[in-house]
C-alpha positions as CSV (number, residue, x, y, z in Angstrom):
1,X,36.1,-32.7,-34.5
2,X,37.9,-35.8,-36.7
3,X,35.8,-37.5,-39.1
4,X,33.9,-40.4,-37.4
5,X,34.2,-38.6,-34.0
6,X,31.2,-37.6,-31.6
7,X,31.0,-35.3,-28.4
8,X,31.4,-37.2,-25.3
9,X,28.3,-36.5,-23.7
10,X,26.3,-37.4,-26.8
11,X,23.6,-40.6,-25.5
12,X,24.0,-43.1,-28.3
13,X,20.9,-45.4,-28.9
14,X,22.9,-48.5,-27.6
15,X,23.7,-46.2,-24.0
16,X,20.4,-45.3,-24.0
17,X,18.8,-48.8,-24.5
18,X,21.0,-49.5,-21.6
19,X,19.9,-47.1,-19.1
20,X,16.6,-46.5,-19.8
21,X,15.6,-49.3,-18.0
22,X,17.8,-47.6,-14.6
23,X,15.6,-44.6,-14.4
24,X,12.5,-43.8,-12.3
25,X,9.1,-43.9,-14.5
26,X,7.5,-40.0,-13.8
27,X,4.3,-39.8,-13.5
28,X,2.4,-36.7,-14.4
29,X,-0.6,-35.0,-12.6
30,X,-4.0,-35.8,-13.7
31,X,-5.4,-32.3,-12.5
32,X,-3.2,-29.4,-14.0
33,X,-0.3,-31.8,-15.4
34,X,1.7,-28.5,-16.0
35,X,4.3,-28.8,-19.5
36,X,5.6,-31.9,-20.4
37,X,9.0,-32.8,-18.9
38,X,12.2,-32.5,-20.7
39,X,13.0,-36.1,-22.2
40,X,15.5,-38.0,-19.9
41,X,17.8,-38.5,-22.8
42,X,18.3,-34.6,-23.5
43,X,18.9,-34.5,-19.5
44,X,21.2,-37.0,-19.6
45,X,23.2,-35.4,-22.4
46,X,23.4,-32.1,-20.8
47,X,24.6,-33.3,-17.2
48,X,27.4,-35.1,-19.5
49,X,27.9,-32.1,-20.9
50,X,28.5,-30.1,-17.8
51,X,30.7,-32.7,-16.2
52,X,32.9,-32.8,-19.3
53,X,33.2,-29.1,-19.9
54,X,33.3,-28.7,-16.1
55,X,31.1,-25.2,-16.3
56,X,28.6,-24.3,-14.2
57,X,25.0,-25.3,-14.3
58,X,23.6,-22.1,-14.8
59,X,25.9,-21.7,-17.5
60,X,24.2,-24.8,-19.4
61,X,23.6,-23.4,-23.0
62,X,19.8,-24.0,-23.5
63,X,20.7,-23.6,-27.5
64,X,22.4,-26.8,-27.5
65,X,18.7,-28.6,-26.5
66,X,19.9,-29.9,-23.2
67,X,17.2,-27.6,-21.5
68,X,18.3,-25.5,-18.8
69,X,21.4,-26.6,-16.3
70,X,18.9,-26.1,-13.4
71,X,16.5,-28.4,-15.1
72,X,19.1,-31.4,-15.7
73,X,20.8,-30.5,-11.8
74,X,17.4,-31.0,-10.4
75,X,17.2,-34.1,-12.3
76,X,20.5,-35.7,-11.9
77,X,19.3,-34.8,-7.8
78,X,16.1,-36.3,-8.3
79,X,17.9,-39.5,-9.7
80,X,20.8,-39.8,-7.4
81,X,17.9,-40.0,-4.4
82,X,15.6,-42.5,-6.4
83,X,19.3,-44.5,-6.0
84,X,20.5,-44.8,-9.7
């Protein structure tokens, strides 16, 4: 990549300032809360990633720190029915 230029499904702070406030708060069990959630911003960055790339979800690489493609496909799901 040129000097000055960034992957395309890279959240900058100024996109993420911006839809922050879009997404549905989770709220985590009280009783057996389970692992904490992958951050949304990760998410976000690897459901970019696999719309840019076009691969499949399962083919998400978890070393890039998107977690894994099921994990952001279930969230992008969980977002599209909360209506964002």
């Amino acid at each position: 990549m040129g000097k000055g230029k960034r992957p395309p499904w890279l959240v900058t702070d100024d996109l993420r300032v911006r839809i922050e406030p879009l997404l549905p708060v989770r709220s985590r069990r009280v009783r057996k809360p389970g692992r904490l959630p992958l951050d949304d911003r990760k998410c976000l960055q690897g459901i970019f990633f696999v719309l840019h790339t076009g691969i499949q979800w399962e083919w998400l690489p978890q070393e890039l720190g998107f977690g894994s493609g099921m994990t952001c496909w279930r969230r992008l799901r969980d977002w599209n029915e909360a209506g964002v």
